[in-house]
C-alpha positions as CSV (number, residue, x, y, z in Angstrom):
1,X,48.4,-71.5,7.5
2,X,48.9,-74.1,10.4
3,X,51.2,-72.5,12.1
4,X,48.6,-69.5,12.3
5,X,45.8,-71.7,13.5
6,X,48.2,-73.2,16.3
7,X,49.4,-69.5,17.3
8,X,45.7,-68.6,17.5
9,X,44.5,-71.5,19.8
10,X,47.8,-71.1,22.0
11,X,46.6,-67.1,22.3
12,X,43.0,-68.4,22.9
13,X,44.5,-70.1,26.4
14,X,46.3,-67.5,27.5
15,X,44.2,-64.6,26.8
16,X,40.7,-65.8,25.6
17,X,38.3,-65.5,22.6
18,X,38.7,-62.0,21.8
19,X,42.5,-62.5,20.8
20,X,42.1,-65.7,19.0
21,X,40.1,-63.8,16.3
22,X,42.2,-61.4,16.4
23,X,45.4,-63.5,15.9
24,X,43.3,-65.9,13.0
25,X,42.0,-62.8,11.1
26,X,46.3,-61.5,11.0
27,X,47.3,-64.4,9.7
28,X,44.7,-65.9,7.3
29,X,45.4,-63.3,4.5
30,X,44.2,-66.2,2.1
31,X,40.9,-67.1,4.2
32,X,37.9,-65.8,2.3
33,X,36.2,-63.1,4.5
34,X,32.7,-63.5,5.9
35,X,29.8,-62.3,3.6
36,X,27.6,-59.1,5.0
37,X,24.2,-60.6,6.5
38,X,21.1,-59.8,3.9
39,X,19.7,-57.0,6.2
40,X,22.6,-55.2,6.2
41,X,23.4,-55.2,3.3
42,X,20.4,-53.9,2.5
43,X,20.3,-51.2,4.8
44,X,21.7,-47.8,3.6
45,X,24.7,-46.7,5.1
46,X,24.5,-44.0,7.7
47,X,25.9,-40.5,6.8
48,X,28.6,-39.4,9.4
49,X,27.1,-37.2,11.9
50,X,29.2,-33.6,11.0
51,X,30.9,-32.3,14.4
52,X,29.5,-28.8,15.5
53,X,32.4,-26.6,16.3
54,X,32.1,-25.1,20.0
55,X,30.3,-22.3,21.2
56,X,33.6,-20.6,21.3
57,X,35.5,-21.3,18.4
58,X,36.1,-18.8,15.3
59,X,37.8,-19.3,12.1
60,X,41.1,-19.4,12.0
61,X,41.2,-16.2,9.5
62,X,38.5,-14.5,11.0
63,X,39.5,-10.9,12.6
64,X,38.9,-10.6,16.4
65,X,36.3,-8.4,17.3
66,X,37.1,-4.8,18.3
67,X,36.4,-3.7,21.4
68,X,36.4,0.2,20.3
69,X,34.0,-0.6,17.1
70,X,30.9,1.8,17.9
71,X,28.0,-0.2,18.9
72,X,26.0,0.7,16.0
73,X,28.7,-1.1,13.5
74,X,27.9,-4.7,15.2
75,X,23.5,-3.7,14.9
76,X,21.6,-4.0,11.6
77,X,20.5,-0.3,11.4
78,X,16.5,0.2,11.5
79,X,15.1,0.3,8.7
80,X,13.7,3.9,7.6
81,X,9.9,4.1,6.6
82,X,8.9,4.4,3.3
83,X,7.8,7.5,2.3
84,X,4.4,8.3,1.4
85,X,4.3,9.0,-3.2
86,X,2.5,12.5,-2.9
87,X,1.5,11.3,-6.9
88,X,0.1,7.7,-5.8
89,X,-3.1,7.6,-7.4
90,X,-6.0,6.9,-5.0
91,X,-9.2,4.6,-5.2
92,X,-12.3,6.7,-5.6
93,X,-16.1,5.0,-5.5
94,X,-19.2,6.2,-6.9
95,X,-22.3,5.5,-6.5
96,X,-25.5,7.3,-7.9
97,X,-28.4,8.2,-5.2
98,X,-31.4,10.0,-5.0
99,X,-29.9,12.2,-2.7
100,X,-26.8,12.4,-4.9
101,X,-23.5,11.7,-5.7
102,X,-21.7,9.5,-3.0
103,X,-18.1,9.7,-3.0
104,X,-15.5,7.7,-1.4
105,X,-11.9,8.2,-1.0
106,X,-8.8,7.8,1.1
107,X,-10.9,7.0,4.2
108,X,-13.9,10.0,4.1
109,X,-17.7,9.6,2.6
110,X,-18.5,12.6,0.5
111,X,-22.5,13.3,-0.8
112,X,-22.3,15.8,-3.2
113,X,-25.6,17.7,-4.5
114,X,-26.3,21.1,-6.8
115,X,-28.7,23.1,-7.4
116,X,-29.8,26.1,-9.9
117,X,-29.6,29.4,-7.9
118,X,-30.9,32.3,-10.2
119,X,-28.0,35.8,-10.0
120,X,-29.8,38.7,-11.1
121,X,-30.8,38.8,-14.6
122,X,-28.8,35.5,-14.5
123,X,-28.4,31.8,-13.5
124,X,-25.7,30.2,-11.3
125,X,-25.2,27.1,-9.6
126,X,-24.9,25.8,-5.6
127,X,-22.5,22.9,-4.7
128,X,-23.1,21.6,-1.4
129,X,-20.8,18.6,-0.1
130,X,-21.3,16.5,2.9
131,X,-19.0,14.7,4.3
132,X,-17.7,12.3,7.2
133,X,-15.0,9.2,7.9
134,X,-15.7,5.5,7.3
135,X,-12.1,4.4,8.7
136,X,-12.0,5.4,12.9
137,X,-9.5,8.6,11.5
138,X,-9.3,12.0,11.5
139,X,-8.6,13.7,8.5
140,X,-7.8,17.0,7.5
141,X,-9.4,19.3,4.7
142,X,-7.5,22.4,3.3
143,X,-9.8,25.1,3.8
144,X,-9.2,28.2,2.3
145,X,-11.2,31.7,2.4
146,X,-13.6,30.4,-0.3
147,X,-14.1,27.2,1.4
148,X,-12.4,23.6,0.4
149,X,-14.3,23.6,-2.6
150,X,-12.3,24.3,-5.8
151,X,-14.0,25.6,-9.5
152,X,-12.8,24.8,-12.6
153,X,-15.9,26.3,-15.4
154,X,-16.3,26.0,-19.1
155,X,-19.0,28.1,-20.0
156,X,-20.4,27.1,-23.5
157,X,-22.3,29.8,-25.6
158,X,-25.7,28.4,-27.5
159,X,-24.3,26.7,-30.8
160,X,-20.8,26.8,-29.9
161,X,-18.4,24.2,-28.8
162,X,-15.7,26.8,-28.0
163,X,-15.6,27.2,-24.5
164,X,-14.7,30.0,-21.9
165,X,-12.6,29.2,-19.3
166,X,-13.0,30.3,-16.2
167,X,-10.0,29.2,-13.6
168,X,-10.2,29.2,-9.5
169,X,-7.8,31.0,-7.2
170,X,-6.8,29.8,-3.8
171,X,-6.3,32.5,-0.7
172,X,-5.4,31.1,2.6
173,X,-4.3,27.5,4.1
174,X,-7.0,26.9,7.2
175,X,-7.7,23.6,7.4
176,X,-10.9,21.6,9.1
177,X,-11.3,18.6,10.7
178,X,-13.2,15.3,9.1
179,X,-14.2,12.8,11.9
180,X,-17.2,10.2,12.3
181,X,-19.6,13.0,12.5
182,X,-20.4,14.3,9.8
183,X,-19.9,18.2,7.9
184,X,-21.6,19.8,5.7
185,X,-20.1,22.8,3.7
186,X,-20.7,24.7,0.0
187,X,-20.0,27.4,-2.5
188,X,-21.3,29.0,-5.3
189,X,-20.6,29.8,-8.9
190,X,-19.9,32.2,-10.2
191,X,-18.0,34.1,-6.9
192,X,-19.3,37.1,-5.9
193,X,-19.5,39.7,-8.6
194,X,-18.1,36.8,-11.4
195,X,-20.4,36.0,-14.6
196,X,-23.6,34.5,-14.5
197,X,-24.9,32.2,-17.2
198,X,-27.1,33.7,-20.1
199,X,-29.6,32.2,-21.6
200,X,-28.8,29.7,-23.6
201,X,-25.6,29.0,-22.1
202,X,-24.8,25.9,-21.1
203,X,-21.8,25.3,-17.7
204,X,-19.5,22.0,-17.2
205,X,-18.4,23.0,-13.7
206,X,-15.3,20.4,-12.5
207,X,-15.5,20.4,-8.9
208,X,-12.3,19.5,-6.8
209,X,-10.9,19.6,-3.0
210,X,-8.1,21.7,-2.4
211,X,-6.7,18.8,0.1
212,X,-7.3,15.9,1.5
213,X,-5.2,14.2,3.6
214,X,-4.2,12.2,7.1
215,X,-2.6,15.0,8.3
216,X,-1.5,18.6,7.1
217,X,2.0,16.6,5.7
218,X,0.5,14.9,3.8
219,X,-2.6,16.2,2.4
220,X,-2.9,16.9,-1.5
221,X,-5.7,17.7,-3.9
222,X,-8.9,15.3,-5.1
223,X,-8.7,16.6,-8.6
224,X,-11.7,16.3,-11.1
225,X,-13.7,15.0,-7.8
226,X,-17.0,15.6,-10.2
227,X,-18.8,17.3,-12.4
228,X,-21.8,19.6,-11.8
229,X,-23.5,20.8,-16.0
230,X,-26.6,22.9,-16.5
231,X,-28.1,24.2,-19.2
232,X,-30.2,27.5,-19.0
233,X,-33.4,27.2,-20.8
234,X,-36.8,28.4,-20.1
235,X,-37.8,28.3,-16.0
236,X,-35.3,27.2,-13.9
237,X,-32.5,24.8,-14.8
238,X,-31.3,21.7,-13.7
239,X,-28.1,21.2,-12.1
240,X,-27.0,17.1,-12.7
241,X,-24.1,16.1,-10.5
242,X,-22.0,13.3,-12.6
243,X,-18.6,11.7,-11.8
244,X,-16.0,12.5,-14.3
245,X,-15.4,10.4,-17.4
246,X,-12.1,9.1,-16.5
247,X,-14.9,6.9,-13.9
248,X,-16.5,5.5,-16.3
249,X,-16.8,1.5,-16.4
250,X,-14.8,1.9,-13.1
């Protein structure tokens, strides 16, 4: 132990502090080392800082790029659009008026109204729907040779609950044009030369639009849109526009 202490002031002559530590801490394997000061030992030790790899550098078992590859392999291809469900089922509001039945679906305001309009010895009834966008669109109504109004009736004899059906036919694939200004447009049941209501009798007409849509791709029909019923009695009936019954407590 001596002799270390002698060699380590002899190397503190020739070459200074720095080596005299250095030659006292080699040779005093039995000295007892210094304790840690309180702070840092207290201190948590720092977490090596990871080396970033360069720029450059790849894997050692990654392939080289190709230089033939077709660009389109090294892009993420677009993703397509999804297409539009032509059976999505579509929000419809109502709202009761004095003026009638408002409507609202996919973008378009519709007023509906009926009337009683008397067919020879016979009664019939007069749909008459106005309509006009609420959303800044255009939007496109199928518009056949009857008009864009479709009939489905059930005619109901006095007493009965049997019912006779009477189904609609569609000729022709015209379409109009809805905007912010509004149009107006109507039909009548029976069509020409069909059958009038008897005394009696009372009619649950289902009203529906051929098709509604954003463009002519993807238009479809407004089924059960609403309901015009009458029932022929003495003077003149009343035709009462009603939304269907799947609305109700919507």
């Amino acid at each position: 132990m001596k002799s270390c202490a002698v060699v380590g002031v002899g190397f503190q002559l020739v070459v200074g502090t720095w080596l005299v530590a250095t030659s006292f801490l080699a040779c005093g394997g039995d000295a007892a080392a210094p304790e840690p000061k309180t702070a840092d030992a207290a201190s948590a030790p720092a977490s090596p800082e990871p080396k970033s790899p360069p720029v450059d550098a790849a894997p050692a078992d990654a392939p080289s790029a190709d230089a033939d590859a077709p660009a389109t392999d090294a892009e993420p291809k677009a993703a397509a659009a999804p297409a539009k469900d032509p059976n999505a089922a579509r929000t419809v509001k109502y709202v009761v008026t004095p003026e009638g039945l408002k409507i609202e679906v996919a973008g378009v305001r519709f007023l509906a109204s009926a009337e009683a309009k008397q067919i020879a010895q016979g009664w019939g009834a007069k749909v008459t729907i106005k309509a006009e966008a609420t959303d800044g669109k255009e939007h496109v109504l199928l518009n056949p040779k009857n008009g864009p109004i479709a009939f489905a009736a059930a005619v109901f004899k006095k007493g009965s609950t049997e019912a006779e059906r009477i189904a609609d036919s569609r000729d022709g694939d015209a379409e109009i044009t809805l905007g912010s200004s509004s149009s107006t447009f109507s039909r009548e049941f029976p069509s020409k030369g069909g059958r009038v209501l008897a005394m009696g009798e009372t009619l649950d007409l289902e009203v529906a639009l051929w098709g509604l849509g954003d463009s002519r791709e993807d238009r479809r029909p407004v089924k059960q849109f609403f309901h015009v019923k009458m029932k022929v009695d003495r003077g003149k009936p009343r035709a009462v526009v009603e939304p269907p019954s799947s609305a109700a407590g919507g």
